[in-house]
Backbone as ProteinMPNN parsed JSONL, in Angstrom:
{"seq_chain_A": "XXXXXXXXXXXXXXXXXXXXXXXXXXXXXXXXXXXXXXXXXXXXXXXXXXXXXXXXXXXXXXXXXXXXXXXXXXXXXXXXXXXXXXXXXXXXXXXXXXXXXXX", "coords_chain_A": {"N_chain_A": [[-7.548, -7.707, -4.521], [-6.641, -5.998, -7.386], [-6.883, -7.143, -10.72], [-4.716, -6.651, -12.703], [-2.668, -7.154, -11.23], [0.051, -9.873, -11.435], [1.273, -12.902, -10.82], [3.751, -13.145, -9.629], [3.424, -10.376, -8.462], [1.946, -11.024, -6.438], [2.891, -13.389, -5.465], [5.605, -11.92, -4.08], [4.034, -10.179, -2.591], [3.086, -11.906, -0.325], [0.055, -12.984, -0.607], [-1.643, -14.798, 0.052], [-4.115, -17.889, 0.413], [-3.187, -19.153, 2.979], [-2.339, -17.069, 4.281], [-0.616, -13.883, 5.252], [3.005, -13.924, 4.654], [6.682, -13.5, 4.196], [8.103, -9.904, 2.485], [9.229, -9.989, -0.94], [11.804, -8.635, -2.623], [11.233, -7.054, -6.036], [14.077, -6.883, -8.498], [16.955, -5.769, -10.409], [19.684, -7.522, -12.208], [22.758, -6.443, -12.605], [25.084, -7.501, -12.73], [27.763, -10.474, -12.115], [28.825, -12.899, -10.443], [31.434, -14.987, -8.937], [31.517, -16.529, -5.308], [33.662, -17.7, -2.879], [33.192, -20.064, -4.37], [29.835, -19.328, -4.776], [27.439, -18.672, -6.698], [26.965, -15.215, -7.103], [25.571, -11.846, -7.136], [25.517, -8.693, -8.328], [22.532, -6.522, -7.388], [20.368, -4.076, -8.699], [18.04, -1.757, -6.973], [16.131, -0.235, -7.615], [17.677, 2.01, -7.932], [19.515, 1.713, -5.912], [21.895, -0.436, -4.906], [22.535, -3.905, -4.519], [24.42, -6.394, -2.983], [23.867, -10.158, -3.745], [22.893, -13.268, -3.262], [22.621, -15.745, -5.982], [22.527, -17.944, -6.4], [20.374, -19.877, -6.469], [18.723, -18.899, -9.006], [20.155, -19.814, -11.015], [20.342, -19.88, -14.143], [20.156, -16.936, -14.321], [21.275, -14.137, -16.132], [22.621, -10.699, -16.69], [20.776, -7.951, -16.663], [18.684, -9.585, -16.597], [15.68, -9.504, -13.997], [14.907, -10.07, -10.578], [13.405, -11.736, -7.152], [14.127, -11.152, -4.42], [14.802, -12.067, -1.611], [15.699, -11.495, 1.652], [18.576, -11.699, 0.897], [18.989, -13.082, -0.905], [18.397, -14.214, -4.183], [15.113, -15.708, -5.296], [13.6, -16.322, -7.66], [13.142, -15.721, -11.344], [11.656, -13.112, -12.906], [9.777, -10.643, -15.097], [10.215, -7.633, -16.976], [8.226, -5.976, -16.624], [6.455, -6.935, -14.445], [8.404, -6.531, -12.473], [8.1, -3.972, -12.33], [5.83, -3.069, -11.431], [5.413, -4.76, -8.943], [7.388, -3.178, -7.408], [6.669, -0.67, -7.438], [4.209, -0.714, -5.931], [5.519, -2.215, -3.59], [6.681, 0.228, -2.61], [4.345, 2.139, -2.405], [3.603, 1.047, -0.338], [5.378, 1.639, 1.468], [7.277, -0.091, 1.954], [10.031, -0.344, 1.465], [11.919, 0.625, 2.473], [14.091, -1.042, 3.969], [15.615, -1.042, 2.01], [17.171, 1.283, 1.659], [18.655, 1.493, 3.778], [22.624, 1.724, 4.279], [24.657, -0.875, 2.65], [26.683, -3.472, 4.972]], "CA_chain_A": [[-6.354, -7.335, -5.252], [-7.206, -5.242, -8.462], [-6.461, -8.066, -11.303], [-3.594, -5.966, -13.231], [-1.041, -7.551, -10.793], [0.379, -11.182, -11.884], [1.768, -14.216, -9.86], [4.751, -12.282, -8.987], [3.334, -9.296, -7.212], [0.968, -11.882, -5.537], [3.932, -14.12, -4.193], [5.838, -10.852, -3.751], [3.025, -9.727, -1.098], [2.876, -13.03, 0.259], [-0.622, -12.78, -0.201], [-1.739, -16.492, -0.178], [-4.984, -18.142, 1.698], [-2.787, -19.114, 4.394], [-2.366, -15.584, 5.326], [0.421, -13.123, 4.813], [4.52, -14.111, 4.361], [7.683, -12.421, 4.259], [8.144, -9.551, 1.205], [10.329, -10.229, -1.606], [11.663, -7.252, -3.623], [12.195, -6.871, -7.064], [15.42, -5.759, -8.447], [17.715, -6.285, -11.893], [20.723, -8.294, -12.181], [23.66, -5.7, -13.09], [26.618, -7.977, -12.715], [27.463, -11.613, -11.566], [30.454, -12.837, -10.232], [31.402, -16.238, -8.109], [32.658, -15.92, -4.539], [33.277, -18.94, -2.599], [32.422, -21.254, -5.427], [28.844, -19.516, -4.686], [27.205, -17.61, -7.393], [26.553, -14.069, -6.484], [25.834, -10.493, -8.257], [24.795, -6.627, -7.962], [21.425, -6.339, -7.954], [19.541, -2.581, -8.357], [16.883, -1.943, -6.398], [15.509, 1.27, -8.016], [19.353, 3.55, -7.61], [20.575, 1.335, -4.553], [22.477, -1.972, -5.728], [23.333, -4.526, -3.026], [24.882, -7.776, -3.316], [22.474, -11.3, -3.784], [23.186, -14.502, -3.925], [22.508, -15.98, -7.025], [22.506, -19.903, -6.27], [18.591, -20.632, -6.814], [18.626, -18.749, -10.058], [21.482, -19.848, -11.925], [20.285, -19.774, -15.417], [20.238, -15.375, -14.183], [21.62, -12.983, -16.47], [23.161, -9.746, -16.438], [19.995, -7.362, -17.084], [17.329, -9.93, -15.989], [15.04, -9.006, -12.622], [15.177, -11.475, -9.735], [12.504, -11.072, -6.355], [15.122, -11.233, -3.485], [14.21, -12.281, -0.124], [17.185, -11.778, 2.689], [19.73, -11.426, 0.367], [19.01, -14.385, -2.05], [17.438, -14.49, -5.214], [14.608, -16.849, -4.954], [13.0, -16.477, -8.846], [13.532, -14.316, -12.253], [10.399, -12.257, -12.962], [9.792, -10.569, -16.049], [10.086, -6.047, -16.158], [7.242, -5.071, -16.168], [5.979, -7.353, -13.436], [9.274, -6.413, -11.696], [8.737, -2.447, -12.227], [4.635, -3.093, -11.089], [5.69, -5.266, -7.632], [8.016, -2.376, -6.623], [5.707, 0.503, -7.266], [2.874, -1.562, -5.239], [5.831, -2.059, -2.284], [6.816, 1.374, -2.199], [3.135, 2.477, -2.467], [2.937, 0.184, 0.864], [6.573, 2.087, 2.438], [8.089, -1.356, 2.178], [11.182, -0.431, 1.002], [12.721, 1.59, 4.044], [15.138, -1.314, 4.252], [16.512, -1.09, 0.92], [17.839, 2.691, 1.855], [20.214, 1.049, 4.855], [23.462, 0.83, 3.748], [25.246, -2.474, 2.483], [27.991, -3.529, 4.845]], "C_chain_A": [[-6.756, -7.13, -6.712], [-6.03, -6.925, -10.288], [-5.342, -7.955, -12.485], [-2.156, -6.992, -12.613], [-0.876, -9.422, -11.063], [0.733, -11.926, -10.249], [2.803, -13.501, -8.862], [4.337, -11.364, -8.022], [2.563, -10.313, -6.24], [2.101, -12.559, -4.714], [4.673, -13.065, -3.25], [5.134, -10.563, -2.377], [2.819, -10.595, 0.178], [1.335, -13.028, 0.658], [-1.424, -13.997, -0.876], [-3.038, -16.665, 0.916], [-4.167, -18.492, 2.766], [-2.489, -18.331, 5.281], [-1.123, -15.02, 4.859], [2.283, -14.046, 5.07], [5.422, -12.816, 4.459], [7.461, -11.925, 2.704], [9.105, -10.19, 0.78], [10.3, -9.506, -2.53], [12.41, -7.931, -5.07], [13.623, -6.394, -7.594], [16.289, -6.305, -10.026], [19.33, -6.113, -11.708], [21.855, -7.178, -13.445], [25.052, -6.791, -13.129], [26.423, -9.614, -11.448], [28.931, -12.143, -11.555], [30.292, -14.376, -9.777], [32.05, -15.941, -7.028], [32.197, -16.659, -3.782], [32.564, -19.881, -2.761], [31.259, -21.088, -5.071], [28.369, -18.268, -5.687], [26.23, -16.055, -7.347], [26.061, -12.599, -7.513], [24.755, -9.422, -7.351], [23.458, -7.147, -8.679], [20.762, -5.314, -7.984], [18.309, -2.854, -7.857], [16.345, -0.496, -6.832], [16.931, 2.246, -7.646], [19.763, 2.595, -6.395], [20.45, -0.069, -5.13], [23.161, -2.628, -3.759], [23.894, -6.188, -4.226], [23.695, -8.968, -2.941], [23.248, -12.358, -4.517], [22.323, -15.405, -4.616], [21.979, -17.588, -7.61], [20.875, -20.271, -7.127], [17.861, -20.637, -8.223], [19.892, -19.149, -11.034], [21.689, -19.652, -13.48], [20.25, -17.869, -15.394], [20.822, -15.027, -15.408], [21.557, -11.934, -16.602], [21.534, -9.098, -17.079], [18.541, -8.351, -17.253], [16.939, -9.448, -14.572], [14.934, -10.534, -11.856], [14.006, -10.879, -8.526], [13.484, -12.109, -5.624], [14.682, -11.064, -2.092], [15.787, -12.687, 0.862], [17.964, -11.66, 2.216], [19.465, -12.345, -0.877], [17.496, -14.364, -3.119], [16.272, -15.721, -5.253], [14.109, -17.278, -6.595], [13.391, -15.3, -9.764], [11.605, -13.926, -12.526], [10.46, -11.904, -14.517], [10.184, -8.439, -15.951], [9.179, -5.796, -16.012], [6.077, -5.455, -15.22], [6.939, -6.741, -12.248], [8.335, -5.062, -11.121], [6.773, -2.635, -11.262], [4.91, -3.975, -9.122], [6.52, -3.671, -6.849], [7.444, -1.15, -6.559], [4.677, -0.303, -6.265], [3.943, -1.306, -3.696], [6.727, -0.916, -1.702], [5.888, 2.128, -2.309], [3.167, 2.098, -0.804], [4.346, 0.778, 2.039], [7.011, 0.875, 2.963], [9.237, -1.849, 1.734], [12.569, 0.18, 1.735], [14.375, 0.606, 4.165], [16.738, -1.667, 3.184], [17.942, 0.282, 0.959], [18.902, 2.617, 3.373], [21.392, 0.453, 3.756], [23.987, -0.35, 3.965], [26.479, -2.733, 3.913], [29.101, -3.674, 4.397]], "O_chain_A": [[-7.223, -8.115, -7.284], [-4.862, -7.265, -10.476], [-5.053, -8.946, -13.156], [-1.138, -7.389, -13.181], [-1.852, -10.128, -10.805], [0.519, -11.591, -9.083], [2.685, -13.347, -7.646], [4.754, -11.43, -6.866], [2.821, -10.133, -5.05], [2.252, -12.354, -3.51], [4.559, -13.101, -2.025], [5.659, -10.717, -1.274], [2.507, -10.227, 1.311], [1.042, -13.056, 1.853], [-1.744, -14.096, -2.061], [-3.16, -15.981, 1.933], [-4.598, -17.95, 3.784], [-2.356, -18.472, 6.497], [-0.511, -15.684, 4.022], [2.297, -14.888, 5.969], [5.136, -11.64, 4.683], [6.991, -12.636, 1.816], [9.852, -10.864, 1.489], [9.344, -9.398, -3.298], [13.353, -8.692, -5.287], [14.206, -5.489, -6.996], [15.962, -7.376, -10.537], [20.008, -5.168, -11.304], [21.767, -7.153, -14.673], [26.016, -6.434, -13.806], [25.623, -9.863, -10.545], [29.868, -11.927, -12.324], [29.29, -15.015, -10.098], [33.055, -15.241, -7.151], [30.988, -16.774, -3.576], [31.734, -20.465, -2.064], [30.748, -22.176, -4.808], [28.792, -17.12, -5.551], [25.019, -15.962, -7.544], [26.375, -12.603, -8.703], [23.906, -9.359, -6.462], [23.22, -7.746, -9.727], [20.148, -5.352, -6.918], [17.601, -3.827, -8.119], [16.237, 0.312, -5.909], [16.795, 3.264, -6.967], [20.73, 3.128, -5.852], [19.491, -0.675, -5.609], [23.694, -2.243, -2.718], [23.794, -6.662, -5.358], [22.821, -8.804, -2.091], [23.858, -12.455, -5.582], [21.346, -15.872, -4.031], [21.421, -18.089, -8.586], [20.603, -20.836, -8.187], [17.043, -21.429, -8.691], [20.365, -18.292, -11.78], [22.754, -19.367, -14.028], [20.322, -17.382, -16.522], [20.911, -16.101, -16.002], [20.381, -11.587, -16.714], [21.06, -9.772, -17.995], [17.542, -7.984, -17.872], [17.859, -8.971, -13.908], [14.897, -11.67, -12.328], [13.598, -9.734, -8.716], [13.69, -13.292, -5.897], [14.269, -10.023, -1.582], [16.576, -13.631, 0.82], [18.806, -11.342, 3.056], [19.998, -11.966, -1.92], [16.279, -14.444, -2.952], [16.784, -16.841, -5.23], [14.192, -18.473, -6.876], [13.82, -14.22, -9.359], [10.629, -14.62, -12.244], [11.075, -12.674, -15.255], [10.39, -7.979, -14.828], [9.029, -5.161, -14.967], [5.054, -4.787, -15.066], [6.42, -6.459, -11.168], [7.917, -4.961, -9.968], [6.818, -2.036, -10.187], [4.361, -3.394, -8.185], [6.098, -3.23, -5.779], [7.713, -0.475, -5.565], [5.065, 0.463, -5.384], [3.562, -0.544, -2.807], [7.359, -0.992, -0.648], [6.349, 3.269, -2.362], [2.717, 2.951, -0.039], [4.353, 0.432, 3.22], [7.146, 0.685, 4.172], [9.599, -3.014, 1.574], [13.778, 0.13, 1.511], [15.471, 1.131, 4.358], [17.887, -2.094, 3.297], [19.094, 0.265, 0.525], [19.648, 3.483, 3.83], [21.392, -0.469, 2.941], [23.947, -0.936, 5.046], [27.382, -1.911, 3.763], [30.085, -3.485, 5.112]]}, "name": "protein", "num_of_chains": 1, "seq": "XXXXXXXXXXXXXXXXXXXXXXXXXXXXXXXXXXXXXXXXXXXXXXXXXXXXXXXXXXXXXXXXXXXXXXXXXXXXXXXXXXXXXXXXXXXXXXXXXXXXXXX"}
């Protein structure tokens, strides 16, 4: 792994000696709401915004980046680790499921 990419794209990849993991995409925190006393918000994923719950990050704000696994924010990132993870997993056509719509 070319030594440009940080911690982030590395967890991101799940590319750990124990062997590969699930991805987790970047994306930036447009809006944050509460819904069933659980804290939630729009997150962009490069032009497609879904909903992400918010819980894990709580210190979030509006126009920080989060790396979102299943729906849920797991960590904030920084941009230009963000904008470097998501070029890397759309380099890798690992974003296919970002382009299904939301229900």
């Amino acid at each position: 792994m070319p030594q440009s990419f940080g911690p982030a794209v590395i967890r991101s990849l799940g590319i750990l000696e124990e062997g590969p993991m699930c991805l987790a995409i970047p994306g930036k925190v447009t809006e944050t709401y509460r819904q069933h006393d659980l804290l939630m918000g729009k997150v962009d994923f490069g032009g497609i915004a879904k909903r992400v719950c918010l819980e894990h990050v709580p210190e979030v704000r509006i126009g920080d980046y989060v790396l979102v696994h299943v729906g849920f924010a797991l960590s904030t990132i920084d941009e230009d680790e963000a904008r470097r993870v998501f070029e890397v997993l759309d380099g890798m056509n690992q974003l296919d499921e970002l382009r299904v719509p939301s229900p």
